[in-house]
MIFI-212751 format. One record per residue (C-alpha): residue number from 1; y, z, x negated; residue in three letters. Coordinates in pm, whole numbers, plus 32768, in hexadecimal, padded with zeros to 4 digits. Layout:
<nodes>
NODE   resi     yy     zz     xx   resn
NODE    NUM      Y      Z      X    ALA
...
</nodes>
This chain:
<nodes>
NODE   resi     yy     zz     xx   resn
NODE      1   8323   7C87   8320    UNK
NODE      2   8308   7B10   82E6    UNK
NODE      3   8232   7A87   81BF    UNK
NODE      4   8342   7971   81B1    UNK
NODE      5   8476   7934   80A0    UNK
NODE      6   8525   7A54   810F    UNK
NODE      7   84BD   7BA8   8104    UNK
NODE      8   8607   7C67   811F    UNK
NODE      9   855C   7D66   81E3    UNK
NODE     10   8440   7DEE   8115    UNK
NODE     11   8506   7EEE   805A    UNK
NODE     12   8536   7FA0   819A    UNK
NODE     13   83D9   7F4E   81F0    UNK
NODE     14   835D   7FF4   807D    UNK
NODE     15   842B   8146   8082    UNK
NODE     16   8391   8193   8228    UNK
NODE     17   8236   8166   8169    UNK
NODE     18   8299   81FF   8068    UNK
NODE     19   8301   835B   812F    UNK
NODE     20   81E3   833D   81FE    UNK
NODE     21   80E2   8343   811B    UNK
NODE     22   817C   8392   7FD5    UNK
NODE     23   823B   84DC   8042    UNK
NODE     24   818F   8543   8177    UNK
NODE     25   801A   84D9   80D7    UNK
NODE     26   7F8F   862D   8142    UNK
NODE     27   7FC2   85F6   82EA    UNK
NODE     28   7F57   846F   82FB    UNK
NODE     29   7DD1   843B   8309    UNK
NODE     30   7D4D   839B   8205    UNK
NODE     31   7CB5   8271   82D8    UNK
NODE     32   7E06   8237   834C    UNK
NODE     33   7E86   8206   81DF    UNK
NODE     34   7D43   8127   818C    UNK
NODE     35   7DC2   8021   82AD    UNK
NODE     36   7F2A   8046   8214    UNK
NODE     37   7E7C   7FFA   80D6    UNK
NODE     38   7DD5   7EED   8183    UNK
NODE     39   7ED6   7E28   823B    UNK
NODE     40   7FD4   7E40   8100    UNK
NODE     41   7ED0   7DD3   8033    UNK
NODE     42   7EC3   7C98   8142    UNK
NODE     43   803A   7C7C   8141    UNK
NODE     44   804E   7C6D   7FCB    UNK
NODE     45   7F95   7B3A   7FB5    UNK
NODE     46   8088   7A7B   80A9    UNK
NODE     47   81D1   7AF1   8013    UNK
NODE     48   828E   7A47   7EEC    UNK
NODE     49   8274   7AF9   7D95    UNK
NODE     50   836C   7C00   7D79    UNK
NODE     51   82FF   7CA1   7EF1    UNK
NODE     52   816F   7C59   7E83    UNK
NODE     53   81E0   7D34   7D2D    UNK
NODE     54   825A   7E48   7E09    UNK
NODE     55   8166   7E40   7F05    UNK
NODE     56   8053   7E7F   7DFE    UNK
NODE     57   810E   7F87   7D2F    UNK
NODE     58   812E   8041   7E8C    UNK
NODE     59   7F8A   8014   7EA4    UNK
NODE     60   7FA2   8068   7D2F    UNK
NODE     61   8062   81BF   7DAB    UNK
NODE     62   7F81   8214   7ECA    UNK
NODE     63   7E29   81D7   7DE4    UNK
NODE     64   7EBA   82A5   7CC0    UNK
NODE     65   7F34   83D0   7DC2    UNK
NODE     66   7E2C   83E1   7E96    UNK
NODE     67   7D0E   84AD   7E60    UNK
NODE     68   7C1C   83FF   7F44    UNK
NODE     69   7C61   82A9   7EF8    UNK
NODE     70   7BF1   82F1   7D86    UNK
NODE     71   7A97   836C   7E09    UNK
NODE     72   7AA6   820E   7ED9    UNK
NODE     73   7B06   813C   7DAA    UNK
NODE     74   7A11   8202   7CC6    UNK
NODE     75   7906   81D3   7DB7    UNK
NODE     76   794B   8042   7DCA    UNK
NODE     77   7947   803D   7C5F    UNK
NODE     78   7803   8105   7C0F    UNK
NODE     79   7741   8014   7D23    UNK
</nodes>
């Protein structure tokens, strides 16, 4: 995926994250879905509007889902 004018392929690129982590959320370790977090969270920046918009309501997903990354975010926010 490109951070460029086109990003034609970032549907296909949302719905493989999206089944990995959304569906199957119980078999991947939750370090390994903090670095997802991480690099979409980098890739969001670099994209045009509409994929940044999807990109974060993906992170939006994961945050609101996951168990442990509301203890993370709850910890960052009490500090």
């Amino acid at each position: 995926m490109l951070a460029g004018a086109s990003s034609s392929d970032l549907p296909i690129a949302l719905q493989c994250l999206d089944a990995l982590i959304g569906r199957r959320r119980r078999q991947v370790p939750m370090l390994r879905v903090f670095a997802f977090v991480k690099r979409l969270s980098t890739l969001a920046l670099q994209m045009d509007c509409h994929g940044s918009l999807a990109l974060l309501a993906l992170i939006n997903n994961i945050m609101t889902v996951s168990l442990a990354a509301s203890l993370v975010l709850g910890s960052l926010a009490g500090a």
